[in-house]
N, C-alpha and C positions, 0 to 999 in steps of 0.2 A: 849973547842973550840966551843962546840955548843953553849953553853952558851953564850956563848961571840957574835953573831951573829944575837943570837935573842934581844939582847939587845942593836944592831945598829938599827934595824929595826924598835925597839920599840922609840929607840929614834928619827928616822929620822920621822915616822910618827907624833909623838909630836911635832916635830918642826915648831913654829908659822908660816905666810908666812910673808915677808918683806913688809912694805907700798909701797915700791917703785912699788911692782907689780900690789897690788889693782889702783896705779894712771895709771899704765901703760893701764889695764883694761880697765879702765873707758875712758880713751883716744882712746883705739881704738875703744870702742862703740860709742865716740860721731864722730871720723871721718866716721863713718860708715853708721852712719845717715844720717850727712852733705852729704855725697856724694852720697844716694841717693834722696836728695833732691834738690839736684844738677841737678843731670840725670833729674829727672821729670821733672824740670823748662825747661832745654834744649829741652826734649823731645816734650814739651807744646810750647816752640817760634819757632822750625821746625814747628808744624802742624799747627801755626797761621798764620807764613810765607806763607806756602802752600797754606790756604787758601786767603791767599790774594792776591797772583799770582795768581789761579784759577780766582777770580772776577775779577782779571786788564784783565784777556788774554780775562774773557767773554767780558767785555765790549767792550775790542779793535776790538774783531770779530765780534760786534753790529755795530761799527761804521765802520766799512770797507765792511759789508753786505747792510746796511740800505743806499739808496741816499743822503735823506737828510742831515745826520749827513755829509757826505763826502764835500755837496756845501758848509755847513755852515763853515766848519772847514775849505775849501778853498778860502771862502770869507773872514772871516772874521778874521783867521789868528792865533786863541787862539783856545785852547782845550775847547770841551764840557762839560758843566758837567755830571755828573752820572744821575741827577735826569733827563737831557733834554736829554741825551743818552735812557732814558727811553722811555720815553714820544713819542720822536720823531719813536722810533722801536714800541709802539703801534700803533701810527698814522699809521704809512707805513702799518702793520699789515692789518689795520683795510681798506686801501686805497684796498690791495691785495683781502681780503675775498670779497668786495665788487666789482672790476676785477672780479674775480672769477663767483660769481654772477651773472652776466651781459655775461659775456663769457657761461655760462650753458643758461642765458635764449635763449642768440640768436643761438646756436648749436640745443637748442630744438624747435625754430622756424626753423629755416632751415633744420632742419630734417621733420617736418611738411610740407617744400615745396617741400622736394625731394619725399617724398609719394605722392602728389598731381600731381606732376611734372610724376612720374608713371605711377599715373591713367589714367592722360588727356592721354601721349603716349599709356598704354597699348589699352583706347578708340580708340587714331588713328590708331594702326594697327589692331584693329578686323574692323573698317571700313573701310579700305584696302582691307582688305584681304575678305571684305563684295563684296566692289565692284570688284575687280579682279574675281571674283566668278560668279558674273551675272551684267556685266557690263551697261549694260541697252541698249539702242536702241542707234543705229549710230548718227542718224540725231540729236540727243540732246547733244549732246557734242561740245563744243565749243573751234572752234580752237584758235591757238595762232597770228594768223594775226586778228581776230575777235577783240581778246582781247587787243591786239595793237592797232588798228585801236578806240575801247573805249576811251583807254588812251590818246593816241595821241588829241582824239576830244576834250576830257575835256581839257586837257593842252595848248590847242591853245586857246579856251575862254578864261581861265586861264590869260593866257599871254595878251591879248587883255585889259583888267585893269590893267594889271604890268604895262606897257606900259606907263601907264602915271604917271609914279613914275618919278621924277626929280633923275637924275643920273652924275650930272656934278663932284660931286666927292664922297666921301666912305662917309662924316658925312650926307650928303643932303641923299643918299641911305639910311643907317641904319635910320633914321628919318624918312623916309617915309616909310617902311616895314610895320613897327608894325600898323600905321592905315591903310594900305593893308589888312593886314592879319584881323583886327577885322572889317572891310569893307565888303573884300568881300569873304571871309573864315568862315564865320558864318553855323550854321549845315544845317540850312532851305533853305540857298543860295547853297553850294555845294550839296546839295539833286535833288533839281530843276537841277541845271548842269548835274549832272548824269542821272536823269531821261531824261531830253532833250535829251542827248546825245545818249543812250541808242534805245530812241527813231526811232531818227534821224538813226542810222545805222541799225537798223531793218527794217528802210522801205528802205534803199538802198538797205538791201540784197534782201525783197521783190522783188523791181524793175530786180534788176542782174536774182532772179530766173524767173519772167515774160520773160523776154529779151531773154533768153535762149528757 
């Protein structure tokens, strides 16, 4: 019986294999390959996809940021292309940096005038506070009907040459102003006015304090 047992064993291990199995084999090795050659191809037109949506979505966000792109594509009715999508987001670029630019200089000019702007008031209140301290003598102070009465004198002379401006209607007025004013507005002419004037009420008030 043993005998007999060892010598199915020995026969089954002798037993050639069939061809049909080597083709079987060989078959599943080449679908095995195919089909990862398969996946990779697949795998490769997803990430090329992808990448190409990523460029269309930049683009579109180029031209929906960028003004220009926006008028030219509402004037003119067609899509831009890629390379003037370009082109056009450097210019804007390049229009900003220079904004920019211009926006720093003039913040650090007017930061310049607020310091200055500073000084001159911190100036005026220590000479405030100069004279509130030792105000100086009475009689040198000059009141506000004084000062009234200067103004008043000059603007009647003033007036006394307006006077002969032709005024029958607003074009003859504005016509005649401006060789008023380089007439008889010049520095040398209003200097002389003032000093006359000046003058002139100084010796009235002379007179007022004689009188008294």
């Amino acid at each position: 019986m043993a005998e007999g047992s060892k010598s199915d064993v020995v026969d089954m291990k002798a037993e050639p294999s069939s061809p049909n199995d080597d083709e079987d084999s060989d078959t599943n090795r080449s679908n095995s390959s195919l089909s990862y050659k398969e996946r990779r191809r697949e795998a490769h037109t997803q990430a090329e996809q992808k990448r190409r949506d990523a460029i269309k979505k930049g683009y579109d966000t180029l031209q929906e940021l960028v003004p220009t792109c926006q008028q030219q594509n509402d004037a003119s009715g067609y899509k831009l292309s890629k390379a003037a999508v370009l082109q056009k987001s450097i210019d804007y670029i390049s229009y900003l940096h220079q904004k920019k630019k211009k926006q720093e200089e003039e913040r650090v000019a007017l930061q310049k005038d607020v310091i200055g702007l500073r000084i001159i008031q911190s100036g005026y209140e220590q000479m405030l506070q100069n004279q509130q301290a030792s105000p100086g003598r009475t009689e040198a102070r000059i009141s506000e009907d004084i000062k009234f009465q200067v103004f008043q004198a000059i603007m009647d002379e003033m007036f006394q040459s307006f006077d002969t401006i032709s005024m029958n209607d607003f074009t003859e007025l504005t016509t005649g102003v401006i060789p008023w004013l380089e007439e008889n507005c010049k520095p040398h002419l209003l200097r002389d006015v003032v000093s006359r004037t000046l003058r002139n009420v100084a010796s009235n008030l002379q007179n007022s304090a004689m009188e008294m």
